[in-house]
C-alpha positions in Angstrom: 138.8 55.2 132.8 141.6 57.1 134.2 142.4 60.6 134.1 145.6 62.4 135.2 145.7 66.4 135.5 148.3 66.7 132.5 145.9 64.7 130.3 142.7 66.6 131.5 141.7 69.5 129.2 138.7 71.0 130.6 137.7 70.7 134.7 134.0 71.9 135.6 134.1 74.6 132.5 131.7 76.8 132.4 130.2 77.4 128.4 127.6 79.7 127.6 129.1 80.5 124.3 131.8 78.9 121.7 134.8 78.4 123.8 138.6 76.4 123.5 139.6 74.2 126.8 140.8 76.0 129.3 144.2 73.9 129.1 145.9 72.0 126.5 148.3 69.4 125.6 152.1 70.8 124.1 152.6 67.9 121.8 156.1 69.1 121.1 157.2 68.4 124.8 158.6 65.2 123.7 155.4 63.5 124.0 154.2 60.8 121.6 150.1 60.8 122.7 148.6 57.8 121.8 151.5 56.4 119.9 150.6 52.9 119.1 147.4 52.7 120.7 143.5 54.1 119.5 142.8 57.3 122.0 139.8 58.9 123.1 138.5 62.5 123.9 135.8 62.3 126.6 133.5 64.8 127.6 130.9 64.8 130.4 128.1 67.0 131.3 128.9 68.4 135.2 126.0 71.0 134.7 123.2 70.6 132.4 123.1 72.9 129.5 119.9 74.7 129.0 119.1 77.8 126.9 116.6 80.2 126.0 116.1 78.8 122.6 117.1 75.6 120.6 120.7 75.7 120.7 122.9 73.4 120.5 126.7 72.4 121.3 129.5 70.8 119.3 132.3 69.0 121.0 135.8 69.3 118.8 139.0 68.1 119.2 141.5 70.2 118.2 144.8 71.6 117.1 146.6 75.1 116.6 149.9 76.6 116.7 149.2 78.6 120.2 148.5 77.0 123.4 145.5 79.9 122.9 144.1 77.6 120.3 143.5 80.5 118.1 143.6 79.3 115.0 142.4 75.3 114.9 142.5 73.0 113.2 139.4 70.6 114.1 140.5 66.9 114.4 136.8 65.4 115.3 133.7 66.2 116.5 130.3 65.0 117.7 128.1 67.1 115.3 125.6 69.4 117.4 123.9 67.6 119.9 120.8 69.5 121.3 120.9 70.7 124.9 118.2 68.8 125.8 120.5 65.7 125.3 122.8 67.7 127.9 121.8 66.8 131.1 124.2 66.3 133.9 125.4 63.2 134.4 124.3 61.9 132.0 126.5 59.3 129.3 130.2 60.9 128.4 130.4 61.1 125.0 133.3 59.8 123.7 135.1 60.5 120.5 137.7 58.8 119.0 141.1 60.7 118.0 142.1 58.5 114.6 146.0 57.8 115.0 146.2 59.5 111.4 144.7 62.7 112.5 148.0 63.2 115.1 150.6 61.8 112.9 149.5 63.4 109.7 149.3 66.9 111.4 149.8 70.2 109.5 153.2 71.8 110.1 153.7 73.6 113.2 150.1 72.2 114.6 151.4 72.2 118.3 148.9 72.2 121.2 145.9 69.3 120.8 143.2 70.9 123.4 139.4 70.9 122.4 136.3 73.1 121.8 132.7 73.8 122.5 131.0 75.2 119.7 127.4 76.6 120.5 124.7 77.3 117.8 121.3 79.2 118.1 122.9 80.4 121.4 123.7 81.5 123.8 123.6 79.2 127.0 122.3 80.4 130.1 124.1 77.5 132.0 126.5 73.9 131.3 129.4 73.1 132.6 131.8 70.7 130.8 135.1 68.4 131.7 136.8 66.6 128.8 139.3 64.3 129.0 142.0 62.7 126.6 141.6 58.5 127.4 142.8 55.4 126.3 139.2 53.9 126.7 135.9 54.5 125.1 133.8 55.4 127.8 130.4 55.3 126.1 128.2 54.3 129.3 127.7 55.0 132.5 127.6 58.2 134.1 129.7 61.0 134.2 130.5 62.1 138.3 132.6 65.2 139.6 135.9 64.2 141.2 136.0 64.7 144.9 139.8 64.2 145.3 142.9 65.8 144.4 146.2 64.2 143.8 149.2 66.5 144.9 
């Protein structure tokens, strides 16, 4: 897999509570994503999630009108995953964004970005980084960059 910083929506987020990317993708900056090919939103675990109770997270990809991601639309998602399955490092979980879903999108659905939904919350720690791919990445494990591009 690789990742450039315009297709990277969340670096090292913190999430202790339901929360959108911290960036997002204009998709009315004459981009076409994916056009033509099957793409992939992949998240990994950079701290492990843990909580008082038995909560659990969500990963959703997204759409709204504001690069806020406001008011979304919700693409896909992984279904809630417990945060004992949250480990850092551990698989990404990968979801695949149906070509459908981004050419079918309701009128003035601009910015694509992604969210964390927590139940029977909140955290107390996780960190997150999710990235849109052209690759399943459904093994291995997830490790923090140590470079930057300029």
């Amino acid at each position: 897999m690789i990742t450039d910083a315009l297709l990277q929506l969340s670096a090292a987020q913190p999430v202790t509570a339901t929360a959108v990317s911290t960036n997002t993708i204009d998709l009315g900056v004459n981009r076409d994503v994916g056009a033509g090919e099957d793409i992939y939103a992949t998240f990994g675990v950079d701290v492990s999630a843990a909580a008082a109770g038995a909560a659990t997270v969500a990963f959703e990809v997204i759409t709204a009108p504001d690069a806020a991601l406001a008011t979304p639309t919700v693409l896909v998602s992984s279904g809630d995953i417990p945060v004992a399955d949250l480990a850092a490092g551990r698989a990404p979980i990968s979801l695949p964004i149906p070509q459908s879903a981004l050419t079918n999108l309701p009128v003035g659905q601009r910015y694509l970005g992604v969210r964390y939904v927590v139940t029977t919350g909140p955290l107390t720690a996780g960190s997150f980084t999710a990235n849109i791919t052209d690759s399943e990445v459904s093994v291995g494990k997830h490790y923090a960059s140590g470079f930057n591009v300029a």
